[in-house]
C-alpha positions in Angstrom: 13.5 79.2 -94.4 11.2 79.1 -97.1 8.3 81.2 -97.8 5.6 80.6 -100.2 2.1 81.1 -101.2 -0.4 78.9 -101.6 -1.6 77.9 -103.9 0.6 77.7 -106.3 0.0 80.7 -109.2 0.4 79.7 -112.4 -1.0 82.6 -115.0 -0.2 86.6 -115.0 -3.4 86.9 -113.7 -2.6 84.6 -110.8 0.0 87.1 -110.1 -2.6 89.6 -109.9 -4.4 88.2 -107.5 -2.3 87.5 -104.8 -0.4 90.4 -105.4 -0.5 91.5 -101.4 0.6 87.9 -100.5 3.1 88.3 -102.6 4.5 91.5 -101.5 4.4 90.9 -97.7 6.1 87.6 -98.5 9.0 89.5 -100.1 9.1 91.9 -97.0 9.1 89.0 -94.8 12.0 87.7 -96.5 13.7 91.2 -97.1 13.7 91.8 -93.4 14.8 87.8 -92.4 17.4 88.3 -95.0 19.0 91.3 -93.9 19.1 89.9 -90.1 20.7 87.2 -91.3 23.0 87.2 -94.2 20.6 85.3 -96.2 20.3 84.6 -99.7 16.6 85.2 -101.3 15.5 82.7 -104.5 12.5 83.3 -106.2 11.6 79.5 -107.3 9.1 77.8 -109.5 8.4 80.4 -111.7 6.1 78.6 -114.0 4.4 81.8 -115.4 5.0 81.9 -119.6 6.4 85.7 -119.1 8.7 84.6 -116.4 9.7 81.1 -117.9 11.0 83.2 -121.6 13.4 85.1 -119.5 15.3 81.6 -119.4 15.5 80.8 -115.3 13.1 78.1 -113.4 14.7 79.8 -110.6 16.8 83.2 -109.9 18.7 84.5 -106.9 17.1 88.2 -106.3 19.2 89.6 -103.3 22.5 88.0 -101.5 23.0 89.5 -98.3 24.8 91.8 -97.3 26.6 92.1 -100.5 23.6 92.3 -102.9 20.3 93.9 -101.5 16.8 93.2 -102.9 16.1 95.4 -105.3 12.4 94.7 -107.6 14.2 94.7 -110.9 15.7 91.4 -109.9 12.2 89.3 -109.8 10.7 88.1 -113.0 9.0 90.6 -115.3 5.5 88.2 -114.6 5.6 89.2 -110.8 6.9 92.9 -111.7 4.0 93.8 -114.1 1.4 92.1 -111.8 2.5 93.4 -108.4 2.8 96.9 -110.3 -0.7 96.1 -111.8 0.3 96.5 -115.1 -1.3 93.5 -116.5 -0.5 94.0 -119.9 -0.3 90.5 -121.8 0.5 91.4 -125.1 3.6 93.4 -124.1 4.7 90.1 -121.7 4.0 87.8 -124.4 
């Protein structure tokens, strides 16, 4: 299954934004995950912040042996979803 939001967010502050989206997309996929052994992937990241921690793409939770934890997305989504929009310290 893939889950994703539309469109596409492309800045910090696009993060910001859809920051609900976002966080009922990862419960969706917490929940699916959990039921069924699954592997969650956060993909595309094509945020600057996200894109200098060196992955395109990062496996955040592999279950049952790995739960979801938030540390494991990108610091772009972290900061945002947290609403810590500080630039200059993601820069």
């Amino acid at each position: 299954m893939e889950i994703s939001l539309s469109p596409p967010i492309h800045n910090l502050d696009g993060h910001h934004e859809k920051r609900n989206a976002a966080g009922a997309m990862y419960s969706l996929a917490v929940a699916y995950a959990e039921k069924t052994g699954a592997t969650i992937q956060q993909s595309g990241i094509n945020v600057q912040a996200c894109m200098d921690e060196g992955r395109q793409q990062r496996i955040v939770a592999v279950y049952p042996a790995k739960p979801f934890t938030f540390s494991d997305l990108c610091v772009g989504f972290r900061a945002a979803f947290m609403g810590e929009l500080d630039h200059e310290a993601l820069q």
